[in-house]
C-alpha positions as CSV (number, residue, x, y, z in Angstrom):
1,X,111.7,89.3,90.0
2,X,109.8,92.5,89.3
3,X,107.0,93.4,91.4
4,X,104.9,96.3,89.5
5,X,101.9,98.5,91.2
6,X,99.6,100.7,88.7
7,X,96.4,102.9,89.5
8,X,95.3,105.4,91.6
9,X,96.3,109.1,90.9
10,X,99.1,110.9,91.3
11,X,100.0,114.3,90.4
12,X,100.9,113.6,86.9
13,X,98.4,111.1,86.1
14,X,97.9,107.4,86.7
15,X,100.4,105.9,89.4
16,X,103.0,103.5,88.4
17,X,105.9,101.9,90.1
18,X,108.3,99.1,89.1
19,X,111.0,97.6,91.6
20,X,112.8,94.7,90.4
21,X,114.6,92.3,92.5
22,X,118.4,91.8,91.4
23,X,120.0,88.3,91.4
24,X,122.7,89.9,93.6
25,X,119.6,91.1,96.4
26,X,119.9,95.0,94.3
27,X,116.4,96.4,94.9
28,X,116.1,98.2,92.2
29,X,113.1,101.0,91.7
30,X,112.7,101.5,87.6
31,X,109.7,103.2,87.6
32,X,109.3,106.2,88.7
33,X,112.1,107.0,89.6
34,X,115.4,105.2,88.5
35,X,117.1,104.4,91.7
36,X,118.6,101.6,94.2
37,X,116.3,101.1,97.4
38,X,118.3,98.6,99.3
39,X,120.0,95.5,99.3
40,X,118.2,91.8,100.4
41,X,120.6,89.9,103.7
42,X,122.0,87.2,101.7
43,X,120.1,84.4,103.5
44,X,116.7,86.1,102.8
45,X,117.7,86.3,99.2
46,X,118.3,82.6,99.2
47,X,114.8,82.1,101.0
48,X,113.2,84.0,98.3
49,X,115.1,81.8,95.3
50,X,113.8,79.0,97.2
51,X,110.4,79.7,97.6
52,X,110.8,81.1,93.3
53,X,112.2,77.1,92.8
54,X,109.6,75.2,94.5
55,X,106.5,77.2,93.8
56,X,103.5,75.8,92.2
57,X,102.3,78.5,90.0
58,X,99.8,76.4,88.6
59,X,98.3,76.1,92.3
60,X,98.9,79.5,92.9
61,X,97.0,81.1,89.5
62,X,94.4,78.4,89.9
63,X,92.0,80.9,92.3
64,X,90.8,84.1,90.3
65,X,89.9,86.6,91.6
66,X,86.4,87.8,92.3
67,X,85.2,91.4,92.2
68,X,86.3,95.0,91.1
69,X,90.0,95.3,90.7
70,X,91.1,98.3,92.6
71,X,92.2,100.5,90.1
72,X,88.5,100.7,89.2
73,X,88.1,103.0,92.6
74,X,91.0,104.6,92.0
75,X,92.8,101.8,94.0
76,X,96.1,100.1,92.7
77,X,97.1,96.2,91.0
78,X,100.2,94.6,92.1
79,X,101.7,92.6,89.4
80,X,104.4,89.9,90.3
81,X,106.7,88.9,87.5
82,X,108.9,85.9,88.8
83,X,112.0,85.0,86.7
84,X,112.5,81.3,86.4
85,X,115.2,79.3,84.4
86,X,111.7,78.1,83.1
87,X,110.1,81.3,82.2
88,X,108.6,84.1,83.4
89,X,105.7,83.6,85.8
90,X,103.2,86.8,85.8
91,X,100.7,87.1,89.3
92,X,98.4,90.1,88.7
93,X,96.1,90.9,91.6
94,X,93.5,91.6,89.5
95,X,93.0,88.4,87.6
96,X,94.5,85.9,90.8
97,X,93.1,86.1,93.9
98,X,96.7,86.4,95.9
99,X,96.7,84.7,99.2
100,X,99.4,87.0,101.3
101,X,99.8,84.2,103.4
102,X,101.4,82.0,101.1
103,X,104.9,81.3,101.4
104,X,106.6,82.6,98.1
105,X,104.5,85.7,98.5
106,X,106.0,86.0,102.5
107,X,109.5,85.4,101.0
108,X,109.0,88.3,99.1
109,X,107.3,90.8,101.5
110,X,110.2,89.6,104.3
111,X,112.9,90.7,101.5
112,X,111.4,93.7,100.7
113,X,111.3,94.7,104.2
114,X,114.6,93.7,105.6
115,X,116.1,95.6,102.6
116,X,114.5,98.7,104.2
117,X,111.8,101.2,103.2
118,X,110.8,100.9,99.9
């Protein structure tokens, strides 16, 4: 999966940052600077894969969201790229209204955190 963040300012213009998720639990920072962050615990790597498998996208995209998008304010959009056998499932902040709360989007925020500062 690759979870992407743009807006807000930085030093050298408009912020960007992609970290992709490796099969084998590699967290892997693209953008903006090229460089492994961590590695996922096994079993929270499987947790994630499961939440991926059993999602309901549909559901998920089905609430847009409502308002200014942050990067209007100089805030930032998340964008959430999940890679299914299926196809590529794309969750932008700024078009869904993202409920933290839900279960694939915990998954992710407990894999990014065992793996360590990101």
């Amino acid at each position: 999966m690759t979870i992407e963040t743009r807006g807000g300012e930085c030093a050298t213009g408009p912020c960007s940052r992609v970290i992709d998720i490796e099969a084998d639990g590699r967290i892997h920072e693209v953008i903006s600077e090229d460089r492994v962050l961590g590695t996922i615990p096994p079993a929270l790597l499987e947790a994630l894969r499961i939440e991926m498998d059993q999602a309901n996208f549909a559901l998920i995209q089905s609430r847009p969201f409502r308002g200014d998008c942050p990067t209007a304010f100089d805030g930032q959009e998340t964008i959430y790229t999940f890679h299914l056998p299926t196809g590529d499932e794309r969750i932008a902040s700024c078009t869904v209204a993202i409920d933290e709360n839900h279960s694939l989007f915990r998954a992710v925020a407990a894999a990014l955190a065992a793996a360590g500062p990101t």
